[in-house]
C-alpha positions as a LaTeX table, in Angstrom:
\begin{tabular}{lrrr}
\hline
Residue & $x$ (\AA) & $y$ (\AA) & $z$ (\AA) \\
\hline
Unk1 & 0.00 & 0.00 & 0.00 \\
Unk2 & 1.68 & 3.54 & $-0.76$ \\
Unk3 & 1.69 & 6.42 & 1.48 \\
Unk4 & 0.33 & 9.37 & $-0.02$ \\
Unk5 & 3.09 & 11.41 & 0.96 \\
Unk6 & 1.70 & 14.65 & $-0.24$ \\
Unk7 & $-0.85$ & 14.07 & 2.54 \\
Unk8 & 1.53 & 13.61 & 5.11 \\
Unk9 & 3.19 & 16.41 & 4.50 \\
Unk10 & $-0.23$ & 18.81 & 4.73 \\
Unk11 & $-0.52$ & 17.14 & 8.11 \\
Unk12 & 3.02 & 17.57 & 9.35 \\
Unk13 & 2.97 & 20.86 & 8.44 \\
Unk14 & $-0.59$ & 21.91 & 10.12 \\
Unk15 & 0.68 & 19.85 & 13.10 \\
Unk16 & $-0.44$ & 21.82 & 16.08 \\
Unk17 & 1.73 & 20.82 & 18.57 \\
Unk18 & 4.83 & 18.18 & 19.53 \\
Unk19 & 1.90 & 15.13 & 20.02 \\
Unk20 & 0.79 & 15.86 & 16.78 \\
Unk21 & 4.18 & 15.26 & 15.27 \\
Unk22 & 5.03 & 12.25 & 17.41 \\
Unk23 & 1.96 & 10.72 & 16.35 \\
Unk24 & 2.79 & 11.40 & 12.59 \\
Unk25 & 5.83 & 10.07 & 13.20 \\
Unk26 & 4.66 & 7.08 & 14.51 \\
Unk27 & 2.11 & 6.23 & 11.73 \\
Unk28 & 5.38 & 6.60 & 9.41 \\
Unk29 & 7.12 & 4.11 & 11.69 \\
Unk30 & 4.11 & 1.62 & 11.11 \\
Unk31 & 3.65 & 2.15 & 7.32 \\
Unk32 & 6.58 & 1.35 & 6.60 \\
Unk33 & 6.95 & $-1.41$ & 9.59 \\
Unk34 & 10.19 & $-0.46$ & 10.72 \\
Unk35 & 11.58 & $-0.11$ & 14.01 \\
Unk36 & 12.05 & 3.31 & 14.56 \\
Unk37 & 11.57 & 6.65 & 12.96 \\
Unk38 & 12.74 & 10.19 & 13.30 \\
Unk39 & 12.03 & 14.05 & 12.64 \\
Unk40 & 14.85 & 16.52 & 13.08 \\
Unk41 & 15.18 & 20.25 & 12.09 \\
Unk42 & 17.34 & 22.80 & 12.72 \\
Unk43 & 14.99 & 26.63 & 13.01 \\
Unk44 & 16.13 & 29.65 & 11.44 \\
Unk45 & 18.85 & 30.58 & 14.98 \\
Unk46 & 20.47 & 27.42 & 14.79 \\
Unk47 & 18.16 & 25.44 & 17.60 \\
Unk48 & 18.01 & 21.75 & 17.48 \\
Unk49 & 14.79 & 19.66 & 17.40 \\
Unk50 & 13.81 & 15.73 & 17.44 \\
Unk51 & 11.06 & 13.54 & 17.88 \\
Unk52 & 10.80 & 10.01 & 17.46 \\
Unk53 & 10.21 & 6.35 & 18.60 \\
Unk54 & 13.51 & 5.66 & 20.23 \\
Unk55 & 13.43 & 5.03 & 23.88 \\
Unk56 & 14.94 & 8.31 & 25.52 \\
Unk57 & 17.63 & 6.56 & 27.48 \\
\hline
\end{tabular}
């Protein structure tokens, strides 16, 4: 089954808040039935963001 990708991206982008992205994220993971899964950016002054399925520790 393909992932309409365009889709996702709509909804990643009108994410309203960090459970919205983890819970994209996580649909990603399971569409493609891998083990883990990751978003990172860098904003516009250099700060560092992540969310994903990876135990914190």
């Amino acid at each position: 089954m393909a992932l309409d990708l365009e889709g996702y991206l709509v909804r990643l982008e009108q994410a309203g808040g960090l459970e919205d992205i983890q819970s994209l994220i996580i649909a990603l993971r399971d569409h493609y039935r891998v083990n883990h899964a990751v978003y990172h950016w860098v904003s516009a002054d250099g700060e560092q963001y992540g969310y994903g399925t990876y135990d914190p520790s």
